[in-house]
C-alpha positions as CSV (number, residue, x, y, z in Angstrom):
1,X,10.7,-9.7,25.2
2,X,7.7,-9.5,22.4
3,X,6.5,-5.8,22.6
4,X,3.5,-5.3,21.5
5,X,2.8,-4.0,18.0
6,X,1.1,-0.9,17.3
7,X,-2.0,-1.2,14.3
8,X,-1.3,0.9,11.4
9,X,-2.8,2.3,8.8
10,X,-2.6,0.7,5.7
11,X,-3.5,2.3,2.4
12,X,-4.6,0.0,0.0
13,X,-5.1,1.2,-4.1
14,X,-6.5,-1.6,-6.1
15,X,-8.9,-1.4,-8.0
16,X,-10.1,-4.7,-8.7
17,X,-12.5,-5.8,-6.0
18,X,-11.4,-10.1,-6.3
19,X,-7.8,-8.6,-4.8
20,X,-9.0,-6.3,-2.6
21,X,-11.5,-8.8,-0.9
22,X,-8.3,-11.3,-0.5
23,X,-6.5,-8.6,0.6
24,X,-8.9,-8.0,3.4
25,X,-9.0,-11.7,4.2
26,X,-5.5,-11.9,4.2
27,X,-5.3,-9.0,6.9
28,X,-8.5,-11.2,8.6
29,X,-7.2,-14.6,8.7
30,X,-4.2,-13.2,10.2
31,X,-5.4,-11.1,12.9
32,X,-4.0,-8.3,11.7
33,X,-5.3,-5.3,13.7
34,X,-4.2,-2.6,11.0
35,X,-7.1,-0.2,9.5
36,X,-7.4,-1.1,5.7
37,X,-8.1,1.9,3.8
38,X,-9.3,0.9,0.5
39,X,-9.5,3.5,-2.8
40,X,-9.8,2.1,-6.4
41,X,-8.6,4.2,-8.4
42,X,-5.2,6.8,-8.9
43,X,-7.4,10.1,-8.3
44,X,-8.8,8.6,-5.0
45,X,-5.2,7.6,-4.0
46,X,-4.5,11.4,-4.2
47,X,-7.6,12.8,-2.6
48,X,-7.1,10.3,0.5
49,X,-3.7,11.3,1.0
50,X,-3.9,15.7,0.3
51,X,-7.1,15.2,2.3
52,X,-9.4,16.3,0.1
53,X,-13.4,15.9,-0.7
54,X,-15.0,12.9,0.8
55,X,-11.6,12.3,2.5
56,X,-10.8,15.7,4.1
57,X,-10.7,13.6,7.6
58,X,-8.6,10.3,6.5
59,X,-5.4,9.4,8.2
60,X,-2.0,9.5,7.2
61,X,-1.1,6.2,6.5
62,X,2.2,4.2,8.0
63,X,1.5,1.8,4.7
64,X,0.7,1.9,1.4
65,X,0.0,-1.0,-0.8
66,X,-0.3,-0.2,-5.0
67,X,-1.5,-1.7,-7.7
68,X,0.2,-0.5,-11.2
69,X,-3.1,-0.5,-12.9
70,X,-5.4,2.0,-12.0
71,X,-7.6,3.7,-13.8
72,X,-7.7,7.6,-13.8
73,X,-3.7,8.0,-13.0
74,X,-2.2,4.8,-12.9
75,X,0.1,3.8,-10.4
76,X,3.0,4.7,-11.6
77,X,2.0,8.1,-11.5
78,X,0.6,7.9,-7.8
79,X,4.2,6.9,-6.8
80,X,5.9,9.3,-8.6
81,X,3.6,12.0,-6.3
82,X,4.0,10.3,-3.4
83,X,7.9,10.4,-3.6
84,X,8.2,14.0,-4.8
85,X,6.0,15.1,-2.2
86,X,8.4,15.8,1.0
87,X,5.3,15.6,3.4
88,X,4.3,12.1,1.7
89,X,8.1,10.5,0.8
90,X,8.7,8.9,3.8
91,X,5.5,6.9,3.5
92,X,6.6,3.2,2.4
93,X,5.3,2.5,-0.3
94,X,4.8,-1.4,-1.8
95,X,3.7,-2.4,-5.3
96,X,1.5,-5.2,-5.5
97,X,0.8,-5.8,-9.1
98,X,0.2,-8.4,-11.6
99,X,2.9,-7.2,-13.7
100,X,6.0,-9.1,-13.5
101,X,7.9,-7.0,-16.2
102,X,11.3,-6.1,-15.9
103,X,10.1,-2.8,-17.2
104,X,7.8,-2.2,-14.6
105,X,10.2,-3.4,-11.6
106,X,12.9,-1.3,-12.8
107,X,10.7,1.7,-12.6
108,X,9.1,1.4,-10.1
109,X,12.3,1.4,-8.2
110,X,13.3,4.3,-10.2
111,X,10.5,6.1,-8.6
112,X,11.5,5.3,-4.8
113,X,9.0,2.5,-4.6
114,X,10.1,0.5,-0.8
115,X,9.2,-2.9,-2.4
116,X,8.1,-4.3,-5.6
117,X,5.8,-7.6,-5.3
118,X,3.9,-9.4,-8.3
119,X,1.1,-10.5,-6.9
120,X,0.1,-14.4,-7.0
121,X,-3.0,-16.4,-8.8
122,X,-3.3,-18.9,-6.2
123,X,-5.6,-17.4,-3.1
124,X,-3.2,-19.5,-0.8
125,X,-0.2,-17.8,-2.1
126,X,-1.9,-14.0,-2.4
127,X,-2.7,-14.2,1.2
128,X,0.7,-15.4,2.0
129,X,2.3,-12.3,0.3
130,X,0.4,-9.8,1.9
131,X,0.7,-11.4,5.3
132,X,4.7,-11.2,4.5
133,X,4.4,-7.7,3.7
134,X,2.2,-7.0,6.8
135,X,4.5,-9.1,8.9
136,X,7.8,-7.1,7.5
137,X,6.4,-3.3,7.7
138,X,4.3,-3.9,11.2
139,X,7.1,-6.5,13.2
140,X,10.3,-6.0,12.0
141,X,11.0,-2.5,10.6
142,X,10.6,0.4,12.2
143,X,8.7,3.3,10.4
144,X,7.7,7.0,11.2
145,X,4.5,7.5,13.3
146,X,2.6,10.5,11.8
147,X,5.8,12.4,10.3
148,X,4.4,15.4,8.2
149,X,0.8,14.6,9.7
C-alpha cells in the first residue's frame, strides 16, 4: 500500500549559511532523497530558475523553500516573479523566514506564497519544520512533475 516516493528537487534560497547547513541536516538525518539546490541570494534565485549563466543546465524544481531576506532582491520580490511567471506559478513555493510579522505573512500570501513558516531558534525544532515541510510536499500532496520544463 506505501508507493514509493519519487526524490524531488528542492530549491533552497537562504542566504545565511547556519540555516542552510541545518537545512541540509534536516534533509540528512531524515533520509530524505530530494536534490538540495542551494542559492544565496534573490538574483541567484532568478538565474537558477530562467536558466541562465552558471546555471543554464539546473533543473526545474518540484520545491522551493524562501527566505524573506535576501540580499540583491529580497524575497519578496523573488515570489512576486515566481507567481507572475506562467511557466514558474505552479511551482510551490514555501517561506521559511525569521520574520514572524503579520505584515510579512499577509504578503506573502498576497503574492501566492503555498505556505508561510517562521523558522525556529532551536536546531531540534528547525530540523523538525523542514522535515514537516519535506514530509507534506514529497508524501502527501501531489505536485506537477516538470510542467513548463
Amino acid at each position: 500500500m506505501n508507493t514509493p516516493v519519487q526524490p524531488i528537487e528542492v530549491l533552497l534560497v537562504e542566504d545565511d549559511p547556519g540555516d542552510e547547513l541545518m537545512t541540509r541536516e534536516a534533509f540528512e538525518d531524515n533520509k530524505i532523497r530530494n536534490t538540495l539546490h542551494v542559492v544565496r541570494d534573490g538574483q541567484e534565485a532568478l538565474d537558477f530558475l530562467y536558466r541562465q549563466g552558471e546555471y543554464s543546465d539546473a533543473p526545474r524544481p518540484d520545491l522551493i523553500l524562501l527566505d524573506l531576506n535576501l540580499p540583491k532582491y529580497d524575497g519578496r520580490q523573488v515570489l512576486e516573479r515566481i507567481k507572475s511567471d506562467d511557466d514558474l506559478a505552479h511551482i510551490p513555493v514555501v517561506v521559511l523566514t525569521t520574520s514572524s510579522a503579520e505584515e510579512d505573512i499577509l504578503r506573502s500570501y498576497r503574492l501566492h506564497a503555498n505556505a508561510y513558516v517562521t523558522k525556529p531558534v532551536d536546531l531540534d525544532q528547525f530540523i523538525a519544520a523542514v522535515r514537516q515541510i519535506d514530509d507534506f510536499f514529497v508524501t502527501v500532496v501531489r505536485l506537477p512533475r516538470g510542467a513548463g520544463a
